[in-house]
N, C-alpha and C positions, 0 to 999 in steps of 0.2 A: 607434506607428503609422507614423511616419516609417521606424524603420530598417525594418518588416515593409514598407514598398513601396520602399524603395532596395534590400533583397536581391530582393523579386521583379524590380526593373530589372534586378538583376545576372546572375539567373535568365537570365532572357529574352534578354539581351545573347550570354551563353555559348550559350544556345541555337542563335538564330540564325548566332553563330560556327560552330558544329558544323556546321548545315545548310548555311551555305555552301562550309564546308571540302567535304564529303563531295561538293556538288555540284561545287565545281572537280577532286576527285577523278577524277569523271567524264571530263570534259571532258581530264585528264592522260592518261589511259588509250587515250580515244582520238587523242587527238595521239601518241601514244608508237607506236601499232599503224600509223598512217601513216608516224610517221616510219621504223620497222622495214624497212617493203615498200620503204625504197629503198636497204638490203641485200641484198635478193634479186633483185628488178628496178626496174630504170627506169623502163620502159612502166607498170607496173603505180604506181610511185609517180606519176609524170605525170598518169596516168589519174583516178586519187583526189582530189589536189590541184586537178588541173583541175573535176574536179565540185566539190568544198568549195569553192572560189572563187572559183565560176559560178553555183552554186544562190542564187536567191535566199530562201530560206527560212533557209538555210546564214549568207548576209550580212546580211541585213534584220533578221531576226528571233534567230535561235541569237546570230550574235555580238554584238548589242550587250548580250544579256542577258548572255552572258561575261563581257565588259570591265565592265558593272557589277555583275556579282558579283563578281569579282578585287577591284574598287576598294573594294567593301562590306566583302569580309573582311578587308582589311587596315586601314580602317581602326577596323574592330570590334577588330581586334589591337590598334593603338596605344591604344585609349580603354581597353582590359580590362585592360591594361598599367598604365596611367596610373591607375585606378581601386584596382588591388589594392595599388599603391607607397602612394599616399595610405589604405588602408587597413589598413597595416602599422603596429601598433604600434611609438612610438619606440625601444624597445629591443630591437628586430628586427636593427640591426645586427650584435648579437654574434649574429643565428645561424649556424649551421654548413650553409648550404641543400648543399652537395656529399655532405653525410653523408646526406642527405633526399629527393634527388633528382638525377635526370640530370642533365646536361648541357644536353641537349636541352631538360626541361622546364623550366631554369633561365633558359633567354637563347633561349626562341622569339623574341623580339621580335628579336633578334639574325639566327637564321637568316631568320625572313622580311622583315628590314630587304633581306638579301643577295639574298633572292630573288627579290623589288620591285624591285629595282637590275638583277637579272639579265631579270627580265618588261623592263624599260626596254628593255635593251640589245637584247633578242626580238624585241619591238616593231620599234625603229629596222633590226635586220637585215633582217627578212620583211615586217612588216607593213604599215608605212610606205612601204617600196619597191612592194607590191604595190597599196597602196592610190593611188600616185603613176602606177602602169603603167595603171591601169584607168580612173582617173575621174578623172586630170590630165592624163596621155600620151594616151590614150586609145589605148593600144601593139594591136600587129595581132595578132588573136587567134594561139599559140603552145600548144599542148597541151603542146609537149616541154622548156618551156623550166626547168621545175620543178625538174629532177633537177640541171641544172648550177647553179642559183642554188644551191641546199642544199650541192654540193658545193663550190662557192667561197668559202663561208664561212668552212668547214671547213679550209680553207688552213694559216692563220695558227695557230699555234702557240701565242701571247699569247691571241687568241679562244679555241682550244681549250680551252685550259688553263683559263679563265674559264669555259666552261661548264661544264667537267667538277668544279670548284669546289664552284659553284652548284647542281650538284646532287647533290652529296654531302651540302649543307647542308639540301638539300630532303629526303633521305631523313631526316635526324634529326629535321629538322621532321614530316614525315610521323608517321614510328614516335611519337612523342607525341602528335601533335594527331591519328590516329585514333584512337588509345586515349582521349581527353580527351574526343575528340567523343560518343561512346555516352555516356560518363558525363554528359555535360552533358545528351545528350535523356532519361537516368534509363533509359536499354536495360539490363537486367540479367538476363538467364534464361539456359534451357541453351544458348542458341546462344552466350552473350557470347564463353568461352574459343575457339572458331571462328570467331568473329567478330574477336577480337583476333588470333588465329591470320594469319587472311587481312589484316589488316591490317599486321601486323609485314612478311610477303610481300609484300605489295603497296609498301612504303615501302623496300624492299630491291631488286625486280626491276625494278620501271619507272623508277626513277632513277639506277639501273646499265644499265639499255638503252640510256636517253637518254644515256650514256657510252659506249658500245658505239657506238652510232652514230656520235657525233661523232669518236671515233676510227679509226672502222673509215674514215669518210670520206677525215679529215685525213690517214692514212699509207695508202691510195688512189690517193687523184686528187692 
């Protein structure tokens, strides 16, 4: 009876991991299509960022549920982590896990350690600054001022070079934890191969854009 309710715990925990993957998914996608538009124009990214970080429905409500979904799924990472070590049989060391599996699926804990570290540094870039302009500074409203913060960033060569890192690490994290995700909610019908299809895509194009960007900035402005 015990272990048939510590696997439903474990059930449930992978679950939940899934759900919230997919829902930060979201949230990637559309940061990735904002950040795109200040490729093509300024006014146009200005415009976007300006409503996202005016609306309050945008600040009040969408983002604190963000930040604590971010905080949720990672630390559902470390505990599934910590959960599946301790239920590794002792003589699990001689296995061969590279013969068995990716890379990726071997040391997620790994890439989304880097990724955590790279959300920090996101954070401390944009977020904090902007959170310090509005309801510290109380800075003088600025619609235009968007497009030069994103590009100053973009400067530094070391920063560069850190994000573009970061999410190369995120696409391997991606390319597994969507595939891991459906298995975890039990999805399994004619759409799976399409479903995994767009997934492998999506964990290849939007973490190559967010390189696109960063670099199209830095050798720029």
């Amino acid at each position: 009876m015990a272990k048939s309710g510590l696997l439903k715990s474990s059930i449930a925990k992978k679950v939940a991991m899934a759900l919230s993957g997919l829902f930060l998914m979201l949230f990637l996608a559309q940061h990735f299509f904002i950040n795109m538009t200040s490729v093509f124009s300024e006014s146009v990214f200005n415009s976007i960022s300006h409503f996202m970080g005016n609306n309050p429905l945008v600040q009040f409500v969408i983002q604190p549920i963000l930040i604590v979904g971010v905080i949720f799924h990672f630390i559902m990472g470390f505990v599934l982590n910590i959960q599946n070590n301790n239920a590794r049989p002792i003589g699990y060391a001689s296995y061969n896990g590279a013969a068995n599996a990716s890379w990726a699926s071997r040391n997620m804990i790994i890439s989304g350690s880097v990724i955590l570290a790279f959300l920090g540094l996101h954070f401390y870039d944009f977020w904090v600054p902007e959170m310090a302009y509005k309801y510290v500074e109380f800075g003088p409203l600025n619609e235009t001022r968007y497009f030069h913060e994103l590009a100053e960033k973009f400067e530094s060569p070391v920063r560069t070079a850190l994000y573009c890192i970061s999410f190369v690490l995120l696409s391997l994290h991606l390319q597994h934890g969507f595939s891991s995700s459906f298995q975890s909610v039990g999805a399994n019908n004619k759409y799976t191969k399409g479903l995994q299809n767009f997934g492998l895509g999506f964990a290849i194009i939007i973490p190559l854009g967010f390189v696109f960007v960063a670099l199209f900035h830095h050798f720029t402005h």
